[in-house]
C-alpha positions as a printed Julia matrix, in Angstrom:
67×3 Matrix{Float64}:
  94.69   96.06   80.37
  97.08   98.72   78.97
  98.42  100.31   82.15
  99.46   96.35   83.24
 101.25   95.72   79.91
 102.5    98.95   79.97
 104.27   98.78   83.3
 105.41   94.9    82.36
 107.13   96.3    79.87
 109.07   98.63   81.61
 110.04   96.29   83.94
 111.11   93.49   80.71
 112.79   96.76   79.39
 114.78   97.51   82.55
 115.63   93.62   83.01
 116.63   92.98   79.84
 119.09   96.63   79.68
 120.62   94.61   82.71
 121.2    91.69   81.28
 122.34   89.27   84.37
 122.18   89.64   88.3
 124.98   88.9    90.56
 121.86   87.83   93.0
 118.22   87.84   93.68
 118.36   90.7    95.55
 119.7    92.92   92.74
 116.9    91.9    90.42
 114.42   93.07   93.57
 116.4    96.36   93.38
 116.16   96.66   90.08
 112.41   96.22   89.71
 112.17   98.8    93.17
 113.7   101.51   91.12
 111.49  100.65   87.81
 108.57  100.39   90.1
 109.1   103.63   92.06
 109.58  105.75   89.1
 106.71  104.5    87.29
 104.3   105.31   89.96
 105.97  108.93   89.69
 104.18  108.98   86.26
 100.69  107.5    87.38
  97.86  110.31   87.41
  95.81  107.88   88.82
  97.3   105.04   90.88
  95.59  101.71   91.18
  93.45  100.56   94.3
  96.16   97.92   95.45
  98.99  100.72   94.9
  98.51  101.79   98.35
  98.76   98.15  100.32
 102.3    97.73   97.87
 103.47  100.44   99.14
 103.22   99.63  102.5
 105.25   96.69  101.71
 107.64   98.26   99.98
 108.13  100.46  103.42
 108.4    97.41  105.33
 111.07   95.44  103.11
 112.53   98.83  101.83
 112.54  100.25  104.83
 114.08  104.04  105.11
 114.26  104.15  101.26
 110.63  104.04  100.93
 108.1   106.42  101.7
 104.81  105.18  101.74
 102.77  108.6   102.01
């Protein structure tokens, strides 16, 4: 669909920009950041927003609201 091909390439976008990771765990970071402030955007999130989010809480901890 549009709003999945959309938001892959804002994350190809935002990886690309980059360029190279010193680690795996700056490329999660990166695609946090990309994630969160595409969902800022979203006037109507998708069904499965809602269980990522909880994840992201989990993993992300204080950084991550998942109201």
């Amino acid at each position: 669909t549009n709003a999945i091909e959309a938001l892959n390439s804002k994350l190809r976008r935002a990886v690309r920009a980059r360029g190279h990771f010193p680690n795996d765990e700056a490329a999660t970071k990166l695609l946090y950041l990309v994630l969160n402030r595409a969902a800022e955007d979203w006037k109507r999130p998708p069904r499965e927003w809602f269980e990522a989010k909880t994840q992201f809480a989990i993993v992300f901890g204080e950084r991550f609201k998942a109201s």
